[in-house]
N, C-alpha and C positions, 0 to 999 in steps of 0.2 A: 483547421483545427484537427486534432489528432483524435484516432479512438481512445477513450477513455480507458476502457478495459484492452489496451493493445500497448506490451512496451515500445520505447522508443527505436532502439536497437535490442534486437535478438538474441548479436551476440553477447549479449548480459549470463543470459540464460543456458546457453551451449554447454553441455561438459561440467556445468555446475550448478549447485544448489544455493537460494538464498538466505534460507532460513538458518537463525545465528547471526546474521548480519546486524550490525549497529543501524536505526535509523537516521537519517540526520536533516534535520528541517532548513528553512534557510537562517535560524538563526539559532540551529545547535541540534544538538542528542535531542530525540523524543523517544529509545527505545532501543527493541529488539525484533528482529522478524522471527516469528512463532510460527509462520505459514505461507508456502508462498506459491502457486500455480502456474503455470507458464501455456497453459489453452490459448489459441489463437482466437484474438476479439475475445476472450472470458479471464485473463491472467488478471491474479490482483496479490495482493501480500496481506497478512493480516499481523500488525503492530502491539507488538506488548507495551502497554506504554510502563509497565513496574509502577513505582513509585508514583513517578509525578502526575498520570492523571488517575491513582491511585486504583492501580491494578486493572484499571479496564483495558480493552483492547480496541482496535479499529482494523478496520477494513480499508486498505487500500489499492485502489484500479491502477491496477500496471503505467495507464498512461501517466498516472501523475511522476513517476517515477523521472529523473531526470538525467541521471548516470549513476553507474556503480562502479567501485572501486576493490577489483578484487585482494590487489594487493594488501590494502588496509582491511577488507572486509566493512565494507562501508554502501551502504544502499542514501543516495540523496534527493530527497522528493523534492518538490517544487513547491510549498507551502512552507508560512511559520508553525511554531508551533502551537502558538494559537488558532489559527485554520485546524487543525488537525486535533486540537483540543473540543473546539466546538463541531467536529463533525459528527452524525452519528456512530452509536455505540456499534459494535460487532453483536452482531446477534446470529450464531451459529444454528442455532433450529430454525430463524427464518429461512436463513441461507439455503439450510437441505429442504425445507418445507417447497418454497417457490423460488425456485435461484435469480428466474429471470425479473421476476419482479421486484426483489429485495435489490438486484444490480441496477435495475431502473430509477428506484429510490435514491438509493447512497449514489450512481452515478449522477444523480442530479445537482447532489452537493458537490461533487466536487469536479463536474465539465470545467469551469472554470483556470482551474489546474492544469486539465490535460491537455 
């Protein structure tokens, strides 16, 4: 199994930024990337989901990540959007509060994935 929190390929991240990116689940749009970090073992992106899961956002560990499409601007995770519907919310002051343990948390939900 992969690290959670580690992309798949690197060269994802080289020379570019991902936030702006379309998200896309395996079985459509769930979004935009509002945020995206590329720390080795700590990268993750966090998901606008707009509309559909009415304005919240998510957290998601690099390793879910499955390829990206610079071309199109397209980030495609490994999850429906269902998965990603039911995962925990982004909670931003956990995050700065205790990083390590908020990624322990939500990594748990979503090893699976990665």
């Amino acid at each position: 199994m992969s690290n959670t929190w580690s992309y798949r390929d690197t060269s994802w991240t080289e020379g570019g930024d991902l936030v702006g990116y379309d998200v896309e689940a395996t079985d459509g749009s769930i979004g935009k990337i509002d945020e995206a970090t590329y720390d080795t073992g700590a990268g993750r992106i966090v998901v606008d989901t707009g509309f559909w899961i009415f304005g919240k956002k998510r957290l998601v560990p690099a390793g879910v990540v499955e390829r990206v499409d610079t071309a199109d601007h397209k980030v495609y995770v490994r999850m429906t959007k269902d998965d990603i519907k039911s995962a925990p919310d982004y909670d931003p002051d956990r995050y700065r509060l205790d990083q390590d343990r908020y990624r322990e948390e939500v990594g748990r939900y979503y090893s699976t994935w990665s």
